[in-house]
Backbone as CSV, one residue per row, in Angstrom:
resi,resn,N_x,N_y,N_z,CA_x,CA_y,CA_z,C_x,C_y,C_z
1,UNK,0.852,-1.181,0.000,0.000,0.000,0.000,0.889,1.233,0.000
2,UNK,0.896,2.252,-1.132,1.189,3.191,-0.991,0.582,4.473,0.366
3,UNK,1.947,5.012,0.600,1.919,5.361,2.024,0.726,7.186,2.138
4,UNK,0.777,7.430,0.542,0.200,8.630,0.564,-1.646,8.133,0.682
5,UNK,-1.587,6.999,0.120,-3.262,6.449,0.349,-3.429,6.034,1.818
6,UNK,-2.425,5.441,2.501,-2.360,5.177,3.686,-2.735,7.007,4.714
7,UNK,-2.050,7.710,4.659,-2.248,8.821,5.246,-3.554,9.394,5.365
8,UNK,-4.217,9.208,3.896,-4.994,10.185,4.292,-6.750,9.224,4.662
9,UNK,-6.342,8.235,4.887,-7.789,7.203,4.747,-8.045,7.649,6.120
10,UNK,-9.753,7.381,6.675,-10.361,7.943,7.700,-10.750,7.135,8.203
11,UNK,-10.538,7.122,9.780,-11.128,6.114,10.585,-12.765,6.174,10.670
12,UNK,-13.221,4.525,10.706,-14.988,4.867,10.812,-15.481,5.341,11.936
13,UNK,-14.247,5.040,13.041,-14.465,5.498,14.571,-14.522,6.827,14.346
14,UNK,-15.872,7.677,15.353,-15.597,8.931,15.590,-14.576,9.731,16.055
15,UNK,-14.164,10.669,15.850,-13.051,11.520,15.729,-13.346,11.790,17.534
16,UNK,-12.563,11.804,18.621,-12.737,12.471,20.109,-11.801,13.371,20.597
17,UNK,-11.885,14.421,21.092,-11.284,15.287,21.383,-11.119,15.205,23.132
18,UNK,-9.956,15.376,23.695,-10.368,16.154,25.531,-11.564,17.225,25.362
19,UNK,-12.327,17.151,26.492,-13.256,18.264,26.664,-12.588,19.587,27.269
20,UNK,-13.266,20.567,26.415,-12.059,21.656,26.601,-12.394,22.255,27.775
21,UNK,-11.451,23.338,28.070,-10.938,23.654,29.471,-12.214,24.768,29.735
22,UNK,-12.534,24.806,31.393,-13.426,25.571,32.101,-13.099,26.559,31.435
23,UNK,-12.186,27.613,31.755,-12.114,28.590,31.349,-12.689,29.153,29.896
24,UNK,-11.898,28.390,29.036,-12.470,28.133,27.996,-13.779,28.396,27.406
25,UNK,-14.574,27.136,28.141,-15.826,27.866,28.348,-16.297,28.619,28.750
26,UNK,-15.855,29.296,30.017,-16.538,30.248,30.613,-16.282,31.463,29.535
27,UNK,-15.421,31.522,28.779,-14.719,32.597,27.479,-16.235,32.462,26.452
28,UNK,-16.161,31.507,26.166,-17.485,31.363,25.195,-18.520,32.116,25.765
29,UNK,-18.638,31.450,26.714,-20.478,31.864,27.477,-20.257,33.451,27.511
30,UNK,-19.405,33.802,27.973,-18.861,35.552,28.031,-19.387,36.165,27.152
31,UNK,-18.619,35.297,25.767,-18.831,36.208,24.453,-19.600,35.728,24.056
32,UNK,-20.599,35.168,24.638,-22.154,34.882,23.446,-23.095,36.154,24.639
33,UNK,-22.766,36.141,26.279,-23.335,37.121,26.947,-23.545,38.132,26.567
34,UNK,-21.939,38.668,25.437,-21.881,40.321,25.359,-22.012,40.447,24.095
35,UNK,-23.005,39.355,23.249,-23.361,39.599,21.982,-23.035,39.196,20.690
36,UNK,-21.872,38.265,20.802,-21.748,37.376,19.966,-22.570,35.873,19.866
37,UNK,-22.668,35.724,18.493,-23.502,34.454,18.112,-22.346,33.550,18.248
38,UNK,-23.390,32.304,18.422,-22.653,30.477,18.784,-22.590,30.602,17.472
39,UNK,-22.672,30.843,16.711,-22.535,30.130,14.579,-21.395,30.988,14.488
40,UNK,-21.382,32.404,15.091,-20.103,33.198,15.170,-18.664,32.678,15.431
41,UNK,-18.871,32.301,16.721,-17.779,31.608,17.550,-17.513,30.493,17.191
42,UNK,-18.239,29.161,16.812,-18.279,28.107,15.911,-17.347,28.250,14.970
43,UNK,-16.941,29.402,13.886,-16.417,29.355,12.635,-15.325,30.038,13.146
44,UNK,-15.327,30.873,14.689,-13.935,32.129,14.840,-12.854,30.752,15.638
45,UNK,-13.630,29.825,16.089,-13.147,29.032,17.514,-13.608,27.331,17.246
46,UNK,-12.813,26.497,17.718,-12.978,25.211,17.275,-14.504,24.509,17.559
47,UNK,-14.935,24.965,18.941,-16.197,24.044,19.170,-17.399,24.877,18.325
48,UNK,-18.560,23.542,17.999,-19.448,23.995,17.369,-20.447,24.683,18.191
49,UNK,-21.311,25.035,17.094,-22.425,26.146,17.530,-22.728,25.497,18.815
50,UNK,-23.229,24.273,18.267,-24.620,23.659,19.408,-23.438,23.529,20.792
51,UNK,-22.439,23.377,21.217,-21.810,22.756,21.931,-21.558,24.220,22.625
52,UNK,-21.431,25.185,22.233,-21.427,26.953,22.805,-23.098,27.171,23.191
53,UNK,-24.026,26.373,22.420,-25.598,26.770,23.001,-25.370,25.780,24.382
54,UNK,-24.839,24.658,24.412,-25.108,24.044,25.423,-24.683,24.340,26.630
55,UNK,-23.189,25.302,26.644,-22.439,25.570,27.481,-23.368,26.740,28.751
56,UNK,-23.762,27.567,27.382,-24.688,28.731,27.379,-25.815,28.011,28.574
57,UNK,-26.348,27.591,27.946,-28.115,27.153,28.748,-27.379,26.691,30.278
58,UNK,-25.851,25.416,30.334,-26.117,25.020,31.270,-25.241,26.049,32.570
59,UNK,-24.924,26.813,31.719,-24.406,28.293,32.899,-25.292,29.123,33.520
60,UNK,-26.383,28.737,32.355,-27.782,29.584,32.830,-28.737,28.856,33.939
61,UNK,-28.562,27.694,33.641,-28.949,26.397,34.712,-28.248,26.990,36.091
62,UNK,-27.026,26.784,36.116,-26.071,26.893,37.140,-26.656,27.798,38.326
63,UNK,-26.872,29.274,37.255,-27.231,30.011,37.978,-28.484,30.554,38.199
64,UNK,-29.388,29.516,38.300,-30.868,29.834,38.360,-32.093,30.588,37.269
65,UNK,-31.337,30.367,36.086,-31.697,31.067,35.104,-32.460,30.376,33.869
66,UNK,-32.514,29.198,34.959,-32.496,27.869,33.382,-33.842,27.550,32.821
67,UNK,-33.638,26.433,32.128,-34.942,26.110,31.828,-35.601,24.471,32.667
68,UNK,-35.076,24.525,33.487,-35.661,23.600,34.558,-34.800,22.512,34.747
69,UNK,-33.888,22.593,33.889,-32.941,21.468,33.451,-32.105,21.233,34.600
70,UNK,-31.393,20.299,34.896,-30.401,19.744,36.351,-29.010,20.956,36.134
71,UNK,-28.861,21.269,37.389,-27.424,22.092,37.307,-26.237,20.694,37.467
72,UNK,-24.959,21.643,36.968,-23.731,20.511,36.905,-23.683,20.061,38.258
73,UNK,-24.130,20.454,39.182,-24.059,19.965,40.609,-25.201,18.484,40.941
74,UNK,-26.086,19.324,40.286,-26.944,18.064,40.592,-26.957,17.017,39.364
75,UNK,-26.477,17.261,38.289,-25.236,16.106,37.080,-24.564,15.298,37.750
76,UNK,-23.862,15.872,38.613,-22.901,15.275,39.388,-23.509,13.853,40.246
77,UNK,-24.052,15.128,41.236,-24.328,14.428,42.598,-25.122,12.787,41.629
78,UNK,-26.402,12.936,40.764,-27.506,12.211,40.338,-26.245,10.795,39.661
79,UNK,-25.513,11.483,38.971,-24.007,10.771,38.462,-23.663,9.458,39.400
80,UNK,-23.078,10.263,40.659,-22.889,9.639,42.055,-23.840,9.002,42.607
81,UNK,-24.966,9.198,42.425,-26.040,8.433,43.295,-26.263,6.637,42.085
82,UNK,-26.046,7.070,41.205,-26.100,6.069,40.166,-25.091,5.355,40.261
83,UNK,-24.253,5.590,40.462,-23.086,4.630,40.486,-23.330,3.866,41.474
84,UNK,-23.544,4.467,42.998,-23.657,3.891,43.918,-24.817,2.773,44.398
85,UNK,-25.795,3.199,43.563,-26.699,2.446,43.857,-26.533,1.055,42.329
86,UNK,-25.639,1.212,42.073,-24.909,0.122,41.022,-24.190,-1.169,41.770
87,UNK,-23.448,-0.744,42.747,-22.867,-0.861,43.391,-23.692,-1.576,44.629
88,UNK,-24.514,-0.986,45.191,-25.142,-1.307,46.054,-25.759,-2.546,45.898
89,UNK,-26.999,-2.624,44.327,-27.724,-3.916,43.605,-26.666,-5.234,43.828
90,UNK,-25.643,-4.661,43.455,-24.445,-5.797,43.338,-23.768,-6.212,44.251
91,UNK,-24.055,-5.508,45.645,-23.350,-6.486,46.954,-24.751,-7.214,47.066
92,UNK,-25.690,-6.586,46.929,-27.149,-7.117,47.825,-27.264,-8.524,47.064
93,UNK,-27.193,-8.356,45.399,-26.676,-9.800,44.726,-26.098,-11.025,44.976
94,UNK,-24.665,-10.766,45.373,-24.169,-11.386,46.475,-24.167,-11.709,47.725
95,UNK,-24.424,-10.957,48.423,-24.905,-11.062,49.624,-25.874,-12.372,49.537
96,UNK,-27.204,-12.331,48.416,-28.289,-12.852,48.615,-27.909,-14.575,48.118
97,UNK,-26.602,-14.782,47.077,-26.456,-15.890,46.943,-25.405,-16.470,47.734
98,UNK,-24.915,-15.686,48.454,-24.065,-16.242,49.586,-25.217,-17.031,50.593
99,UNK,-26.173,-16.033,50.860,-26.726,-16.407,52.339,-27.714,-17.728,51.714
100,UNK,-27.840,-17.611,50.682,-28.510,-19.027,50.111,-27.547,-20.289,49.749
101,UNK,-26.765,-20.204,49.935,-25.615,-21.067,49.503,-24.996,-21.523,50.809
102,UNK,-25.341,-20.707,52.002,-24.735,-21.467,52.917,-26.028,-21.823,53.592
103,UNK,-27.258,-21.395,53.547,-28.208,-22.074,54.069,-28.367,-23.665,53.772
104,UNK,-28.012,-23.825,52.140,-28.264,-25.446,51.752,-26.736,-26.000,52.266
105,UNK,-25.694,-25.172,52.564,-24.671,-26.347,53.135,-25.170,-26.279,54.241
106,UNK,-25.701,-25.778,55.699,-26.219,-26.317,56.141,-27.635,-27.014,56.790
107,UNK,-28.273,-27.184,55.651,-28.803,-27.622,55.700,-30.594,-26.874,56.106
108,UNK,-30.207,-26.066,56.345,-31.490,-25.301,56.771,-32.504,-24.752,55.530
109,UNK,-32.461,-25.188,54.828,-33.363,-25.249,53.710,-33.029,-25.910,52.620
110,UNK,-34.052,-26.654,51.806,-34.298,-27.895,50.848,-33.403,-26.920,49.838
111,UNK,-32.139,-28.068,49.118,-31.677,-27.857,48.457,-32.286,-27.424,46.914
112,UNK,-32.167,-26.639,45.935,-32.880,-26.404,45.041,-33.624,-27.459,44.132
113,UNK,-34.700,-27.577,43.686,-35.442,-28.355,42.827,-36.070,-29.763,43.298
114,UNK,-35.868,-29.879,44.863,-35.861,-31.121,45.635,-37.596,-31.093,45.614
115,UNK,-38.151,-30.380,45.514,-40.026,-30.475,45.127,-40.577,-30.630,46.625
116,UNK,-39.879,-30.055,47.640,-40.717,-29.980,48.865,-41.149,-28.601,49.207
């Protein structure tokens, strides 16, 4: 395979970037505050429109301004509560085939499928 066809072929995987820096954003939200458009900043600055509307709304969230939508705090926290209760399903899981597993070694209840 020639190396110039090699170069320029495109992965089918989506392209991912780091999520860019607070500041950053907070720069956007600034300059869409003091009157610049997201389609503006989109074409002056790497992230797209919608991704400067989103920044926008959820700063407006943040600060009580929103449209009912969860602030990054409560993203978070709801984040955290999910995990944990992931976590939680999955000891209680165990837990529940432990305590059944040692009930039939000893004996304190009919081993499975025994029809009593």
């Amino acid at each position: 395979m020639d190396i110039g066809t090699f170069a320029f072929k495109e992965s089918a995987m989506a392209k991912t970037r780091l999520p860019y820096a607070p500041e950053f954003r907070r720069q956007m939200v600034e300059l869409v505050n003091a009157g610049r458009s997201p389609e503006e900043l989109a074409r002056e600055f790497e992230p797209t429109a919608q991704s400067i509307k989103n920044w926008v709304a959820q700063t407006r969230r943040n600060t009580g301004h929103g449209d009912g939508g969860l602030t990054t705090i409560e993203r978070e926290e709801l984040s955290r509560l999910r995990r944990e209760n992931r976590q939680l399903r999955l000891e209680r899981e165990i837990l529940s085939k432990a305590a059944a597993w040692f009930a039939r070694e000893t004996n304190t209840i009919p081993p499975k499928g025994s029809g009593s």
